[in-house]
C-alpha positions in Angstrom: 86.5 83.1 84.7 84.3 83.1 87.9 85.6 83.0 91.3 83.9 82.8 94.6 86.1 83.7 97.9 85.7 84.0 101.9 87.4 85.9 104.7 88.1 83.7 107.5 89.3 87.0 110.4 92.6 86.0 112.1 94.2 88.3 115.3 97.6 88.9 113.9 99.8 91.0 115.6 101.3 94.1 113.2 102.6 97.1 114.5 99.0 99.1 115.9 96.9 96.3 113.4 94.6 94.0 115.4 93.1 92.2 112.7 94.0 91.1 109.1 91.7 89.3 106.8 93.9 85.8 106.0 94.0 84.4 102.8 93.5 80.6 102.0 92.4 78.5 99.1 91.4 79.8 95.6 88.4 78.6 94.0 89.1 77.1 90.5 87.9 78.2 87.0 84.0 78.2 86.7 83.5 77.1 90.1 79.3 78.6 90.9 78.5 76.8 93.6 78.3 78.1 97.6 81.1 76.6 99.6 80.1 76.2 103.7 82.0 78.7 105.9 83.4 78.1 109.4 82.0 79.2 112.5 84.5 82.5 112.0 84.0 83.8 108.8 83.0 87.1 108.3 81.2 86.8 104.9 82.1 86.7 101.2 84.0 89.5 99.0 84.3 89.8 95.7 87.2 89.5 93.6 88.0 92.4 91.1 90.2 91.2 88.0 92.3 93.3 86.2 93.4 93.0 83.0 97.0 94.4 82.6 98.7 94.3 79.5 99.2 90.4 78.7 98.8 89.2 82.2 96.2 89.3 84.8 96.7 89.6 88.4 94.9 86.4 90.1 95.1 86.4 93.7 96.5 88.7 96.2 96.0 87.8 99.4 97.7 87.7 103.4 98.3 84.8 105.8 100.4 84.3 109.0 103.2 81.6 108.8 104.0 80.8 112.0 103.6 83.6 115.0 104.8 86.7 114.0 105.0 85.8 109.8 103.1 87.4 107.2 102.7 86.9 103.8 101.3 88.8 100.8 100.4 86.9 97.6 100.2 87.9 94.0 100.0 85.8 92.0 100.2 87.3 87.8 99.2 84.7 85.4 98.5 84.9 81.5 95.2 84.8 80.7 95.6 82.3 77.4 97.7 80.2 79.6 96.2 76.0 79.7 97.2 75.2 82.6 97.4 76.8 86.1 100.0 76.4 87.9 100.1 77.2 92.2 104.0 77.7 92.4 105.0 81.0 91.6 108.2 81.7 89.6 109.4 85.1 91.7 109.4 85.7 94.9 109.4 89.5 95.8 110.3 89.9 99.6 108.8 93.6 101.3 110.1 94.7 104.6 110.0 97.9 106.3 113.6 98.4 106.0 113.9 99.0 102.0 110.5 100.5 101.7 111.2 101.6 97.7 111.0 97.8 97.0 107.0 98.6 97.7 107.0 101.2 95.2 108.8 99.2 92.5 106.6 96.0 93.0 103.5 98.5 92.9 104.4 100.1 90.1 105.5 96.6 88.2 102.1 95.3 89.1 100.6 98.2 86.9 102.6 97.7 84.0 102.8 94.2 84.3 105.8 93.5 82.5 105.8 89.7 83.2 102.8 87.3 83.3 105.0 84.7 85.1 103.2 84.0 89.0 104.9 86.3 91.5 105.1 85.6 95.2 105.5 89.0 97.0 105.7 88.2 101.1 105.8 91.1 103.7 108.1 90.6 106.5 106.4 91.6 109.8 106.8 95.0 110.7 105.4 98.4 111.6 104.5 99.2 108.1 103.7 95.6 107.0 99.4 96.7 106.9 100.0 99.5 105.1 101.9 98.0 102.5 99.6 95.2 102.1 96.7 97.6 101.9 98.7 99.7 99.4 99.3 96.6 96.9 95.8 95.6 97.5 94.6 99.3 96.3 96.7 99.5 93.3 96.4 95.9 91.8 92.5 96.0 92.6 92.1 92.5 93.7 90.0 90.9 96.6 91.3 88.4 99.0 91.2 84.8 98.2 91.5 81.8 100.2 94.3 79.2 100.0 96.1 76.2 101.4 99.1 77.5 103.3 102.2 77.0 100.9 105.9 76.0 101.6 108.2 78.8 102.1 110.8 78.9 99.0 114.8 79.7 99.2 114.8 81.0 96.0 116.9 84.0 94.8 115.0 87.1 95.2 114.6 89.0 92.0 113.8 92.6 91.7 111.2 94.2 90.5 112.9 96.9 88.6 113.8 94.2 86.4 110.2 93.9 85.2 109.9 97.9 85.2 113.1 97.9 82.6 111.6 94.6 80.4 108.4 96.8 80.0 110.3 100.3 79.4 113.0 98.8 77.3 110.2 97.8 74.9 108.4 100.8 75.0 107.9 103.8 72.7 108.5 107.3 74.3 104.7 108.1 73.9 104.1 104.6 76.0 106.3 105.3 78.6 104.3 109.0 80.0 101.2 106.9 79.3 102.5 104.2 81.8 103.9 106.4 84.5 100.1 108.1 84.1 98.4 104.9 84.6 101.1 104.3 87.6 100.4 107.9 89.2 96.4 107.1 89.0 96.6 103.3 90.4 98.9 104.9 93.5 96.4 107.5 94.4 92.6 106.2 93.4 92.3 104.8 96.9 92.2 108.3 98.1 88.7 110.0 99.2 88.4 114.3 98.9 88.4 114.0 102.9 92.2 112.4 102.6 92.9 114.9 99.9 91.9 117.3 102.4 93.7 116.1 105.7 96.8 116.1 103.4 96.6 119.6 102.2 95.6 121.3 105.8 98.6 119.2 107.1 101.0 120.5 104.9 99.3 124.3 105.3 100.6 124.0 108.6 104.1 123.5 107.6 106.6 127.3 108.2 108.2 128.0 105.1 106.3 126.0 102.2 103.4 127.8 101.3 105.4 130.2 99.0 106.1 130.7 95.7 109.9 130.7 95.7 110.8 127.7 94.0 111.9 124.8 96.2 114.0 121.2 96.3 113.1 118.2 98.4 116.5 117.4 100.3 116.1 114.0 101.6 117.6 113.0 105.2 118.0 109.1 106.1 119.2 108.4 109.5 118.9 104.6 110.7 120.7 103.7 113.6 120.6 100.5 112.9 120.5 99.5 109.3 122.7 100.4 106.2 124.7 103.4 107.8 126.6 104.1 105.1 123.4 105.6 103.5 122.5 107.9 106.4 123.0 111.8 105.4 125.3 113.9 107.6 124.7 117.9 108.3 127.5 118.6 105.9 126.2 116.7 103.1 123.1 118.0 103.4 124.9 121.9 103.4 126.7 121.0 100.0 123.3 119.9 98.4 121.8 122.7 99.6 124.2 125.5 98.4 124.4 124.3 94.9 120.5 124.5 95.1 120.7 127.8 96.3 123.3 128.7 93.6 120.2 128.3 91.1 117.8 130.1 92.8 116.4 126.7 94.7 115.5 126.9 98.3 115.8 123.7 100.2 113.2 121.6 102.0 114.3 119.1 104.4 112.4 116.0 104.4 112.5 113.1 105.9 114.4 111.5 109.3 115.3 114.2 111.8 118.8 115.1 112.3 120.3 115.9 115.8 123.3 117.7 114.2 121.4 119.8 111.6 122.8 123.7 112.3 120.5 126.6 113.5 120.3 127.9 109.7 119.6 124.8 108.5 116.6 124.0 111.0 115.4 127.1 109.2 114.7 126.1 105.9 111.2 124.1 105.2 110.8 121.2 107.2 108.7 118.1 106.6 111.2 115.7 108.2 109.3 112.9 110.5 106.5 113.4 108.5 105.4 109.8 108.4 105.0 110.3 112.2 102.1 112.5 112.2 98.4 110.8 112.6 97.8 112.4 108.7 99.8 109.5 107.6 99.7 107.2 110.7 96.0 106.6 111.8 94.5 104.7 108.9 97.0 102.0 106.9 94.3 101.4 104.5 95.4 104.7 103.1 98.5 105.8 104.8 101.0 105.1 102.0 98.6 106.8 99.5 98.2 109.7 101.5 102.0 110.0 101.7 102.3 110.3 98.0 99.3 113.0 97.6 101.5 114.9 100.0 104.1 114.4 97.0 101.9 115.2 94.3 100.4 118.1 96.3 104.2 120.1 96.5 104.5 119.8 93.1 101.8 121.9 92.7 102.6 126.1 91.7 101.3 126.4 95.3 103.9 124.9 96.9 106.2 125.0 94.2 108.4 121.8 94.9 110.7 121.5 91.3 112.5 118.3 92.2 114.4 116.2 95.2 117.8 114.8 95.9 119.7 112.5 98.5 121.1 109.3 99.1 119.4 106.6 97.3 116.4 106.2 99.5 113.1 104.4 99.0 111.5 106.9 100.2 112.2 108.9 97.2 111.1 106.3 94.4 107.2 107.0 95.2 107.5 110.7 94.5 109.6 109.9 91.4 106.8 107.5 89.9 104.3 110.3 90.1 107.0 112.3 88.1 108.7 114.3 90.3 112.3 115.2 88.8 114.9 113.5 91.1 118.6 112.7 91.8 120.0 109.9 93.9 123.1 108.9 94.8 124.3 105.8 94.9 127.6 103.3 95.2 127.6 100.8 92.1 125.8 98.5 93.6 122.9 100.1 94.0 123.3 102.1 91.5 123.3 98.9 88.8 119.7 99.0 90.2 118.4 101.8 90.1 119.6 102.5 85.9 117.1 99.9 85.6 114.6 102.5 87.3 116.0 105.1 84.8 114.7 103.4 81.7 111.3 104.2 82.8 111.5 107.8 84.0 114.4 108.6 82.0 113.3 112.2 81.8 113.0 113.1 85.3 115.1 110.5 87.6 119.0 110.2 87.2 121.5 108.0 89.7 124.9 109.5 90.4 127.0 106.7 90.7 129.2 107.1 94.2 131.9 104.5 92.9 132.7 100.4 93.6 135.6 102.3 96.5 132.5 104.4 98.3 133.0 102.7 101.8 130.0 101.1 103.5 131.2 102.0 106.6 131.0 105.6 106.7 128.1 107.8 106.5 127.1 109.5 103.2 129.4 112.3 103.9 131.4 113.5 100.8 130.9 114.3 96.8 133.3 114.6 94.2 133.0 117.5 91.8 132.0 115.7 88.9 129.3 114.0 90.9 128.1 117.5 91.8 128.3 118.5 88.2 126.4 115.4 87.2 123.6 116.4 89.5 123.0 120.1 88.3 123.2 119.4 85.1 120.7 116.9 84.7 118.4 119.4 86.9 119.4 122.2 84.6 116.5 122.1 82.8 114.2 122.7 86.3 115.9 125.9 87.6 113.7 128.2 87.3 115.4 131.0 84.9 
């Protein structure tokens, strides 16, 4: 199938962003001739297509919806499919607030468990460019142009439904070679000079270039949204003295905590890392460059051997590219995030919290079994 496409530049206003290619019509099946550009257009791209198990990946693409709106487009379509149809079937909704929904729709656009369309729109936000870029990178597309389309009420699905259809059907030997193919697709945007930046940032960091072996312990503290999942000091102390019971020094990571203790601001510390300009200056590769940081502590030189906390999306990007991980989580969430198990069923296990785990209170307290749940399943990472 040949497609031809245009950038028309549009000033939309996102977080530090000045300027977002916008998306508009897409060009038909064997269309070859030149279409006439207006006075603002920058100049054609090309279109990369990507096969992906049964389904291809047709357009991707951004456009502002009134002042403020943006939306990202994916469309997934079967390639033996007659005919073509504009109206997507999902709609996948992105906003800075659950972040992990990036990683899950990411990681669904590798394995591509679904050739239905898919509309994924990203709500306006600091991190909105980043994400878009981050999408772009990993499905491989260019940007096409399009008539604006209605906005849809539909019920929003969830991507780790698609991550589950694809697992569930999956031999064991399949699965490592998807999470492979997922781990390469989230980091190929990456040049040697990000590698680089990432590694010197994280040389700079007290307390993590050792070899002691070491456990991410996630903070989340949001004033604003979903309290009940924010981390208090004493949560964090429990978590950390069962690590230290197996010979597991903790690493805070994360949001900063006014109430951590004196000891406790001791231990390694990569919380507020997402602030510095390493991560910051460039959303083209920002979110990639948070997930090197990832790969790069799992690394003997840094010796990283897994992470818990609070269900957090922070921590689903790290456990794509396979590092071992516990969350915990009331039912609700949790009912989720067992879909995200069937994938990385060897290294990612939810402790359920409970349907009477208020969502009132910070994430505070954990039962004994809940605690047992956790060390057993990172039993086999201790070191011995």
């Amino acid at each position: 199938m040949l497609f031809r496409t245009k950038q028309v530049p549009k000033t939309v206003a996102v977080g530090r962003v000045k300027r977002l290619a916008i998306g508009a019509q897409s060009v038909g099946a064997f269309a070859v001739g030149a279409m006439a550009i207006s006075a603002f257009a920058i100049g054609a791209i090309a279109i990369g297509r990507l096969a992906i198990g049964k389904a291809r990946i047709k357009r991707l693409e951004i456009d502002e919806l009134g002042v403020g709106k943006l939306r990202l487009r994916d469309v997934l379509e079967t390639p033996s499919a007659g005919a073509r149809t504009s109206t997507p079937d999902k709609l996948f909704y992105l906003t800075d607030k659950e972040f992990g929904d990036t990683y899950h729709v990411a990681a669904a656009l590798v394995l591509c468990a679904s050739g239905s369309p898919v509309e994924v729109v990203v709500a306006p936000g600091r991190k909105a460019a980043a994400i878009y870029h981050f999408l772009r990178s990993v499905s491989s597309v260019g940007l096409l142009e399009r008539e604006p389309s209605v906005r849809r009420a539909d019920p929003l699905p969830d991507a780790t439904d698609l991550i589950s259809a694809w697992a569930e059907s999956r031999a064991p030997g399949e699965k490592s070679a998807g999470i492979r193919e997922i781990r390469r697709r989230f980091l190929q945007s990456l040049s040697r000079a990000d590698k680089n930046a990432v590694e010197q940032f994280l040389l700079q960091k007290p307390n993590l270039s050792t070899s002691d072996p070491k456990v991410l312990i996630w903070i989340r503290n949001d004033p604003d949204y979903a309290r009940w999942r924010n981390t208090t000091a004493a949560c964090i102390q429990t978590l950390a003295d069962e690590m230290k019971k197996n010979k597991l020094s903790p690493v805070l990571v994360g949001h900063g905590l006014a109430s951590l203790t004196e000891d406790q601001k001791q231990w390694g510390q990569l919380v507020e890392f997402f602030e510095d300009d390493t991560f910051k200056q460039d959303p083209k590769t920002s979110i990639a460059r948070q997930l090197w940081m990832f790969e790069l502590l799992k690394s003997s030189r840094f010796n990283i051997v897994a992470q818990i906390g609070m269900v957090s999306g922070g921590m689903d990007g790290p456990a794509l590219l396979g590092l071992p991980t516990v969350e915990f989580a009331p039912s609700g969430n949790a009912c989720r995030m067992h879909k995200f198990e069937t994938l990385l069923e060897q290294s990612f296990r939810v402790v359920d919290l409970g349907e009477s785990y208020s969502n009132q209170k910070p994430f505070a307290d954990l039962t004994d079994d809940q605690i047992s749940e956790m060390v057993d399943f990172l039993n086999p990472f201790f070191p011995t």
